[in-house]
C-alpha positions as a printed Julia matrix, in Angstrom:
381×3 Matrix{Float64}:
  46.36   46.93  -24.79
  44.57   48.04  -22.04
  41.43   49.3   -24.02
  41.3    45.51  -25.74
  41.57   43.67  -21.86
  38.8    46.26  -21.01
  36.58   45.07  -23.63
  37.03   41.81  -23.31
  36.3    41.93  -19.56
  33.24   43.84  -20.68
  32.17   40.82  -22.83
  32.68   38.38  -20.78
  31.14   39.91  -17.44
  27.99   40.54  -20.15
  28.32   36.43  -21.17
  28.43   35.75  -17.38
  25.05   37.86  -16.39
  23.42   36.89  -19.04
  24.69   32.72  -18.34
  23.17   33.82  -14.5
  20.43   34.98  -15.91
  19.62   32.0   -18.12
  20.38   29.45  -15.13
  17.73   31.35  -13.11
  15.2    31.5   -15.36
  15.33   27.61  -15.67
  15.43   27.28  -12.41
  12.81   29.2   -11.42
  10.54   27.38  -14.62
  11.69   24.07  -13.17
  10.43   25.17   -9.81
   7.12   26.4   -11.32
   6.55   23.32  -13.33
   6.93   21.35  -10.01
   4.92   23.47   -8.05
   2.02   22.99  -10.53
   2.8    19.33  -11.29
   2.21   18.59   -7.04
  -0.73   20.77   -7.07
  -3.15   18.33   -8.87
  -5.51   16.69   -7.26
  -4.29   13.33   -7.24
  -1.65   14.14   -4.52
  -4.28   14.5    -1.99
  -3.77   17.32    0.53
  -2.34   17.17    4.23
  -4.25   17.15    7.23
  -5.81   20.5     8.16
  -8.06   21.99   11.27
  -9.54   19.88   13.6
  -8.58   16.8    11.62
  -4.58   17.84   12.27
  -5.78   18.75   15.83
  -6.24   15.82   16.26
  -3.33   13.95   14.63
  -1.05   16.32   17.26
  -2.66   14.91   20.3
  -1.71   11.04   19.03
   0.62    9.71   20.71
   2.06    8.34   17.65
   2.79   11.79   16.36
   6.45   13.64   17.08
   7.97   16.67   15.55
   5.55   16.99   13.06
   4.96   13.3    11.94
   3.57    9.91   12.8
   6.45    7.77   13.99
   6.78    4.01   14.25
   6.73    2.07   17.42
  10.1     1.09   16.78
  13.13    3.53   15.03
  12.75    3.65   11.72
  14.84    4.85    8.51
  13.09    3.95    5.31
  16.48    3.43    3.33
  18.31    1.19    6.02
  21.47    2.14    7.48
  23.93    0.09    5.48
  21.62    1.59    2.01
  22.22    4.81   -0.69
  19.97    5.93   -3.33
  22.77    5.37   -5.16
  23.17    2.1    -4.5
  19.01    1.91   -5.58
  19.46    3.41   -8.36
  22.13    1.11   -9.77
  19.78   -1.93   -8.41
  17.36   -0.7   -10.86
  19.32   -0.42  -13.94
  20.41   -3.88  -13.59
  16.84   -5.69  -12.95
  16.56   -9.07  -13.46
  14.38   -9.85  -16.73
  12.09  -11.96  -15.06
  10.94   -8.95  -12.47
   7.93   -8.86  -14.89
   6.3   -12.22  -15.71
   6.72  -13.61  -18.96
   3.63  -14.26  -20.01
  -0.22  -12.97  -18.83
  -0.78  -14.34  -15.54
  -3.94  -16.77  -15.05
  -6.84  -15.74  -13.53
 -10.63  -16.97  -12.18
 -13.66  -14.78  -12.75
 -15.82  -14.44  -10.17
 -19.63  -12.51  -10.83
 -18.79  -10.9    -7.97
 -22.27   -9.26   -8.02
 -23.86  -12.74   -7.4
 -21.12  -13.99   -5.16
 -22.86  -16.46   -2.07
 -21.37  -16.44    1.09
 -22.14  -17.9     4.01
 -18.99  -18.31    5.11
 -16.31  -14.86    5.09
 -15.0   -15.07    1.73
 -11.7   -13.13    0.18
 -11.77  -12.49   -3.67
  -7.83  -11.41   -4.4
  -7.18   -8.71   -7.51
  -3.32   -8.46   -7.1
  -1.08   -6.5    -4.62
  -3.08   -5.28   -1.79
  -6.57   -5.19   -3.12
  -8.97   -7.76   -2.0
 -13.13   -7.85   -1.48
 -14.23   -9.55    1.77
 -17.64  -11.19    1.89
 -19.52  -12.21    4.79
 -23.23  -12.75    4.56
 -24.64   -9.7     2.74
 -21.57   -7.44    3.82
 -19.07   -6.79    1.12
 -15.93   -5.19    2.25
 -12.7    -3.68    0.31
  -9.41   -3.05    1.1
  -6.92   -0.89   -0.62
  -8.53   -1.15   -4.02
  -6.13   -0.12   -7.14
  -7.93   -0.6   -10.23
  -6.93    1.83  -13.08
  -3.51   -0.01  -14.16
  -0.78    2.18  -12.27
   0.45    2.38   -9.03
   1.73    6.02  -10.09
   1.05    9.34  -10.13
   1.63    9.03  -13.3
  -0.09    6.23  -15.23
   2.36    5.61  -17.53
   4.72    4.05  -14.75
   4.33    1.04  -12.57
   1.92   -0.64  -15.09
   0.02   -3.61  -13.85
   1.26   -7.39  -15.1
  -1.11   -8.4   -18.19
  -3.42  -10.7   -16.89
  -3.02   -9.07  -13.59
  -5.58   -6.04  -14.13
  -8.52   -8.38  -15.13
 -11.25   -6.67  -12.36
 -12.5    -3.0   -13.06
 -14.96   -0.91  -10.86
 -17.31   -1.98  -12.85
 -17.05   -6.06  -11.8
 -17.29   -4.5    -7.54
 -20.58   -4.63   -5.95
 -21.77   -2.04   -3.65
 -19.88   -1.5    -1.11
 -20.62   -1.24    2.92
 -16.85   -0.79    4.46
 -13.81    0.13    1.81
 -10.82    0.17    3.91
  -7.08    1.9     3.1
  -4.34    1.2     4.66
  -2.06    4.38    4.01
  -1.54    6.46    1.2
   1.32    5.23   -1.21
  -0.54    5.07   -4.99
   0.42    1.16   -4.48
  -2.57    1.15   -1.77
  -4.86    4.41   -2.38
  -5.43    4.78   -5.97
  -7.04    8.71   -6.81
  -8.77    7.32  -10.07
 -10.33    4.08   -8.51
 -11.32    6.24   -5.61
 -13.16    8.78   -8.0
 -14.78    5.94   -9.83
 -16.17    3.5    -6.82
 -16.92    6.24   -4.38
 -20.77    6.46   -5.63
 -20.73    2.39   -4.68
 -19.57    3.0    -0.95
 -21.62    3.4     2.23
 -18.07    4.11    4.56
 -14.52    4.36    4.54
 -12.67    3.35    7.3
  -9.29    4.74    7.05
  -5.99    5.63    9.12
  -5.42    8.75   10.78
  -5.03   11.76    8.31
  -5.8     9.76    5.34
  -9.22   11.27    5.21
  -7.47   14.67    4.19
  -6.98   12.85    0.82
 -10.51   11.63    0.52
 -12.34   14.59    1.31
 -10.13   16.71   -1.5
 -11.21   14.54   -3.8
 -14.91   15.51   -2.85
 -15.65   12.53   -0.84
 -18.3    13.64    2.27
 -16.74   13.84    5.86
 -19.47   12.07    7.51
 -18.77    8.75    4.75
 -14.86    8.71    6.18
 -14.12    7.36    9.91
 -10.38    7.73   11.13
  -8.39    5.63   13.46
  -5.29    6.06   15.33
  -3.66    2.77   16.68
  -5.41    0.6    18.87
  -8.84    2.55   18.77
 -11.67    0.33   17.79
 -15.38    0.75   16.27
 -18.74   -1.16   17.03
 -20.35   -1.47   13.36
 -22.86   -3.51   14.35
 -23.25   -6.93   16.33
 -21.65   -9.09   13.71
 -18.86   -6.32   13.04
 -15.99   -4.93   14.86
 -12.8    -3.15   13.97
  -8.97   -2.57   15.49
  -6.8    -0.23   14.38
  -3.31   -1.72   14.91
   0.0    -1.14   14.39
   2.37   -1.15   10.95
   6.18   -0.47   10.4
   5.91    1.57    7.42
   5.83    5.23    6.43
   3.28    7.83    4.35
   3.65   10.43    2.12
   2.39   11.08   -1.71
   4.68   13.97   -2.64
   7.83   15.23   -0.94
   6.49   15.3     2.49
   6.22   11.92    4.86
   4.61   10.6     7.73
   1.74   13.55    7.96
  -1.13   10.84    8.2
  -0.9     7.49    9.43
  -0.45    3.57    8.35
  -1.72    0.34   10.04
  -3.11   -2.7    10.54
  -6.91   -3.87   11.63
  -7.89   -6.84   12.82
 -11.71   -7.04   11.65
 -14.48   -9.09   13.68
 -16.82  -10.51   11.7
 -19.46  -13.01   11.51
 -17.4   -14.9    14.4
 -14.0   -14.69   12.63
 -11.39  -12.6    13.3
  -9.34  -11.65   10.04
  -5.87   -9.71   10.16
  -5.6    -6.8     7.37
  -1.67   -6.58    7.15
  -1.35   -3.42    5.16
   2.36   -2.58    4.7
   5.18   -3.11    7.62
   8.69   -4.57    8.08
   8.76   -6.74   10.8
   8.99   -6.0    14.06
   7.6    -6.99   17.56
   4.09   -5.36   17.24
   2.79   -8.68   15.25
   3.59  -10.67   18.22
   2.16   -7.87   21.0
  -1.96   -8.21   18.26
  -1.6   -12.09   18.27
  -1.23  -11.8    22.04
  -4.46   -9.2    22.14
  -6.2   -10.45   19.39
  -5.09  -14.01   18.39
  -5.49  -16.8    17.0
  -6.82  -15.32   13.79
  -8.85  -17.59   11.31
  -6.7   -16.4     8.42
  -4.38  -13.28    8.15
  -3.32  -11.34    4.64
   0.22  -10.19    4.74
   2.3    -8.53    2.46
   4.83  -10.57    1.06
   6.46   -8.95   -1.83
   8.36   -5.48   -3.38
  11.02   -6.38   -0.74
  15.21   -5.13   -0.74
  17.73   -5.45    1.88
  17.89   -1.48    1.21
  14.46   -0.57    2.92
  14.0    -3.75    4.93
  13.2    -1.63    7.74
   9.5    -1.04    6.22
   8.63   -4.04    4.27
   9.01   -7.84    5.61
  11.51  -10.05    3.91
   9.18  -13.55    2.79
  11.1   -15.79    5.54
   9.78  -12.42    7.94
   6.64  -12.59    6.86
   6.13  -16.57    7.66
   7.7   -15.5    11.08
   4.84  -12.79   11.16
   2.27  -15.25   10.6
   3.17  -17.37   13.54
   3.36  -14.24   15.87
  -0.18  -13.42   14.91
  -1.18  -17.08   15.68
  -3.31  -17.53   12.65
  -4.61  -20.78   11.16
  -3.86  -19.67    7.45
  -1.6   -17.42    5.69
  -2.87  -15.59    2.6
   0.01  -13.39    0.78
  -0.51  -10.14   -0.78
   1.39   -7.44   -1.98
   2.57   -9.24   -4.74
   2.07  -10.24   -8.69
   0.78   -7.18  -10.2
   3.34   -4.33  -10.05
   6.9    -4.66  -10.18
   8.16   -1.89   -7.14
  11.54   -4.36   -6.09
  14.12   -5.78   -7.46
  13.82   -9.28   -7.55
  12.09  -11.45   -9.78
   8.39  -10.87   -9.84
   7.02  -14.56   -8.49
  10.51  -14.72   -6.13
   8.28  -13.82   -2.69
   5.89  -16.36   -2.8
   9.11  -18.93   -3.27
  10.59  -17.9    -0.63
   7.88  -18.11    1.78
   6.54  -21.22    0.98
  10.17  -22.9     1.32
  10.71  -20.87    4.85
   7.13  -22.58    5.98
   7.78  -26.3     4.56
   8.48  -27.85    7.44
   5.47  -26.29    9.27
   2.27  -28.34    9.53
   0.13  -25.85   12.07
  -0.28  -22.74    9.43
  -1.84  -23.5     5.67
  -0.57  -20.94    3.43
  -3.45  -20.33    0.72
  -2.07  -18.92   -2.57
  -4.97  -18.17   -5.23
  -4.95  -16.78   -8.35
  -6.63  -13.47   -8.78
 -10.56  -13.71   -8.5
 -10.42  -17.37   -7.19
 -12.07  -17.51   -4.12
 -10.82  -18.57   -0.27
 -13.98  -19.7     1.74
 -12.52  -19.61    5.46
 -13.15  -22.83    6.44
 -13.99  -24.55    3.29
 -11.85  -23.58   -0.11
  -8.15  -23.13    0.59
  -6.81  -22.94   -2.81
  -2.96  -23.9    -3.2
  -2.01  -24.62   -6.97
   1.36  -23.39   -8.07
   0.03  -20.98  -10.37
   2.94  -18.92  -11.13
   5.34  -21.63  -12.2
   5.46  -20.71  -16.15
């Protein structure tokens, strides 16, 4: 009796080590597989030597990140992943449009204008020209807003505008670093095309480890400005957001600029929840001629860091601008609710408002700031 329990202690202490020794062998492949899955290049790389120098002498910059003016928890107080993750199994079915969305194009190569014109190409990404300067902001042209492509796949119809259809470039400008607004494939492809980037602080750390020169990138921390030329002059300003490409956040920076040009004065809204910095620029820098603002890939669960559309009217009217133009919306589906829900929203919280024109164009129809406002209801399908 004893020589049987023996044995069959034997066998199972030799099924347990060898269970143990299964368990860490996937664990330490799973780690492995990880480690080399962050390691390509298309996660960028965190600030290093005199650029993170620098980043520690911000005042924006505590404990080892940027912070936001105000406290800030990207999943709000009352949230859970959990709760997030249950929100996305039950999407509505009209979070993606049902059909390819419309669209204008625009020889963008031959494009006049003598007034500051915007060219939209869903989301965030937008060319500004004024005169002979073209200028573009958070450009995301190869179909994803992913790390990997196969997820977050641009609407059909939405995707119409390739590197190929951009101009040459004098001033690209990005935001902050989420794949939504700095795109490692576009950024490979349109570098050749660009004289500068003009960039938050740290976000240059990404650039240059994709091979792009240091002396092409300029860096700003809030509130610092540049002198481009006569005509041209840029603000950093403040955002209520966050950063991060892999598992670490808030190691370079996210904001605003107001942009000076050609004797208009355009707001670049990047991402942010709302908060009082929009009033504080429309007191420094207001009124603006026409401000872009994110309006979209909202949820009661991170409302903290991106503006609810009835908050982003309310934005609008602390920046004191003559005309609204929302981005951030209708070509990747990053929310919950329905994909053309945002632009709803806002124009119903604005209806009884006379003093701010809200300009809603399809992608590659142009605004002409004082001229060509367009305003059809597009997205009613």
């Amino acid at each position: 009796m004893k020589l049987e329990f023996r044995l069959r202690n034997n066998i199972n202490m030799n099924f347990l080590k060898k269970m143990i020794t299964w368990i860490i062998g996937i664990v330490l492949v799973l780690g492995i597989g990880v480690w080399l899955f962050l390691k390509q290049a298309i996660f960028g790389a965190n600030p290093t030597e005199s650029r993170l120098e620098r980043i520690e002498k911000s005042i924006n910059y505590k404990d080892g990140s940027f912070q936001n003016l105000s406290y800030t928890s990207v999943m709000s107080e009352s949230g859970s992943y959990w709760e997030m993750i249950k929100q996305n199994l039950n999407k509505p079915k009209d979070a993606t449009p049902s059909k390819e969305l419309p669209s204008v194009r625009t020889d963008l190569k031959k494009l006049e204008a003598d007034l500051p014109t915007i060219v939209w190409f869903g989301h965030s990404s937008y060319l500004i020209k004024s005169k002979n300067t073209n200028i573009l902001i958070d450009p995301v042209f190869s179909g994803s807003a992913s790390p990997i492509s196969a997820f977050v796949k641009a609407f059909k119809g939405a995707d119409v505008y390739k590197v190929a259809d951009i101009p040459e470039i004098d001033m690209l400008f990005l935001s902050h670093d989420h794949y939504d607004h700095l795109d490692y494939k576009t950024i490979l492809e349109i570098a050749p095309k660009v004289k500068k980037f003009y960039v938050s602080l740290g976000v240059g750390a990404h650039l240059e480890h994709w091979g792009i020169s240091s002396d092409k990138i300029v860096e700003f921390d809030w509130w610092e400005n540049v002198v481009v030329s006569n005509e041209i002059n840029i603000t950093a300003t403040p955002a209520r957001h966050f950063s991060g490409r892999a598992f670490t956040r808030g190691k370079s920076l996210w904001s605003s600029f107001v942009l000076k040009i050609d004797g208009y004065k355009i707001f670049l809204g990047g991402d942010s929840g709302y908060d009082t910095h929009f009033k504080k620029i429309g007191e420094q820098f207001g009124p603006f001629d026409i401000a872009l603002l994110e309006n979209g890939q909202y949820n009661l669960l991170w409302h903290n860091i991106h503006t609810l559309p009835e908050e982003t009217y309310l934005a609008a009217k602390d920046l004191k601008t003559k005309v609204l133009m929302p981005v951030h919306w209708a070509k990747f589906d990053l929310a919950i609710h329905s994909w053309n829900e945002p632009i709803k929203r806002l124009l119903a919280a604005a209806a009884n408002d006379d003093s701010l024109k809200i300009t809603t164009p399809m992608i590659g129809e142009p605004v002409v700031l004082d001229k060509n406002y367009p305003s059809s209801k597009w997205w009613e399908f």
